[in-house]
C-alpha positions in Angstrom: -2.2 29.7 14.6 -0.8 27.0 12.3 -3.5 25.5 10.1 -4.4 24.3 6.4 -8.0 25.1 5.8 -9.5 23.4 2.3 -12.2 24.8 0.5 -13.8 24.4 -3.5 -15.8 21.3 -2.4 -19.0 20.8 -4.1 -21.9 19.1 -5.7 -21.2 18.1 -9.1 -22.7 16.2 -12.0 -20.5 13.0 -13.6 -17.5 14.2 -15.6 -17.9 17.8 -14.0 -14.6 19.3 -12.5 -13.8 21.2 -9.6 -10.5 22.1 -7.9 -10.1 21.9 -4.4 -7.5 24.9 -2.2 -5.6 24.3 0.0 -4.2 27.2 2.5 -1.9 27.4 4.9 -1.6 29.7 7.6 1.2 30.4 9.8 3.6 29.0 8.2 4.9 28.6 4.9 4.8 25.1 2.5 8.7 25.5 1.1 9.8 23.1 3.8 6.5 20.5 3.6 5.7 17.4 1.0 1.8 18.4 0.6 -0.6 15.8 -0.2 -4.3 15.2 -0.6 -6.0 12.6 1.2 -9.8 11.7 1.0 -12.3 9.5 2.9 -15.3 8.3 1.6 -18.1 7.1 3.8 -17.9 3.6 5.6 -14.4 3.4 3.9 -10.4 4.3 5.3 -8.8 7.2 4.0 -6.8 7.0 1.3 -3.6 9.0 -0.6 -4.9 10.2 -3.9 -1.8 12.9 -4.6 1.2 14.4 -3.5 3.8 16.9 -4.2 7.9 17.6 -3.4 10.1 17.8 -6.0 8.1 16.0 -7.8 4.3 14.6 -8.1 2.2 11.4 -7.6 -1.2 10.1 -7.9 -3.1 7.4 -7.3 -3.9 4.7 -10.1 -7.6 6.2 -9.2 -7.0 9.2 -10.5 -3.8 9.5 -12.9 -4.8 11.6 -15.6 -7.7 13.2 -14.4 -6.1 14.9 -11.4 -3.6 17.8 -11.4 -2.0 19.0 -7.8 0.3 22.0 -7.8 1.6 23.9 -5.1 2.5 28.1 -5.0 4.8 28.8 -1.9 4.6 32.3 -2.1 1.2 31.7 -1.8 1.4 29.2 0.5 -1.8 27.6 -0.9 -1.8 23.9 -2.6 -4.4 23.2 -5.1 -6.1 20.1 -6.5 -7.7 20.5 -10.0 -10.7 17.1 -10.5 -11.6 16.4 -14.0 -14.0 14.2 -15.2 -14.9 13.5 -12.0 -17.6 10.1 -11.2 -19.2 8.6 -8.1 -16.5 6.8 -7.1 -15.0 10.9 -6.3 -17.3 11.3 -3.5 -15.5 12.2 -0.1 -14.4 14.2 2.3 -10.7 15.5 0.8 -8.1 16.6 3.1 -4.5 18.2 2.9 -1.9 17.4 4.8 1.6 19.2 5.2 4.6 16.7 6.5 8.1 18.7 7.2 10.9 17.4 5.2 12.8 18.0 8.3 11.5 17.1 11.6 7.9 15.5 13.0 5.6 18.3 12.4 2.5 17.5 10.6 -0.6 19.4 9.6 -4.1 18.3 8.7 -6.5 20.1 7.3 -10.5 20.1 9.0 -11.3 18.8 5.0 -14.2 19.4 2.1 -16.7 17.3 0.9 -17.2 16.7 -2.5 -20.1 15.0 -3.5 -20.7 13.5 -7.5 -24.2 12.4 -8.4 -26.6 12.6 -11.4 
C-alpha cells in the first residue's frame, strides 16, 4: 500500500521543540518534492516547508524550522524550535512526483503548544 504516515506530534510548552516524521511506504521519496503542510482549527491549511533540490519555509517559521529528507530511508523529517501558540495544528506531509500526477497525503499529527 502507498502511504506517508506522520508521527512526533505532541503537547508542548512555548519555545519547546519537537520534530515531526514523516514515512513513506511503498514507495520511495528520490522521485517526490516533499513538503509539510498544517491546519489549525477554523483556519485553511497552509505550506510551512518544502524540500527538492533545495528548501523553503514559510516567513512563519524561517529560522526556527529545519526539514530534511533521507531517501534511503524514505522518511522526511521536520525539526520545530522555539515553537509558540501560533504552532498549534494538525501537520501533514505530502509527496508530489516530479514526474507525473501522483500525489500522497499523509492522515497528519497534531501538535498542540500551550502554557
Amino acid at each position: 500500500q502507498l502511504q506517508l504516515v506522520e508521527s512526533g506530534g505532541d503537547l508542548v510548552q512555548p519555545g519547546g521543540s519537537l520534530r515531526l516524521s514523516c514515512a513513506a511506504s511503498g514507495f520511495t521519496l528520490d522521485y517526490y518534492v516533499i513538503g509539510w503542510f498544517r491546519q489549525a482549527p477554523g483556519k485553511e491549511r497552509e505550506g510551512v516547508s518544502c524540500i527538492s533540490s533545495s528548501t523553503y519555509y514559510a516567513d512563519s517559521v524561517k529560522g526556527r524550522f529545519t526539514i530534511s529528507r533521507d531517501n534511503a530511508k524514505s522518511t522526511i523529517w521536520l525539526q520545530m524550535n522555539n515553537l509558540s501558540p501560533d504552532d498549534t495544528a494538525v501537520y501533514y506531509c505530502k509527496a508530489v512526483a516530479r514526474m507525473g500526477p501522483r500525489v500522497y497525503w499523509g492522515q497528519g499529527t497534531q501538535v498542540t503548544v500551550f502554557s
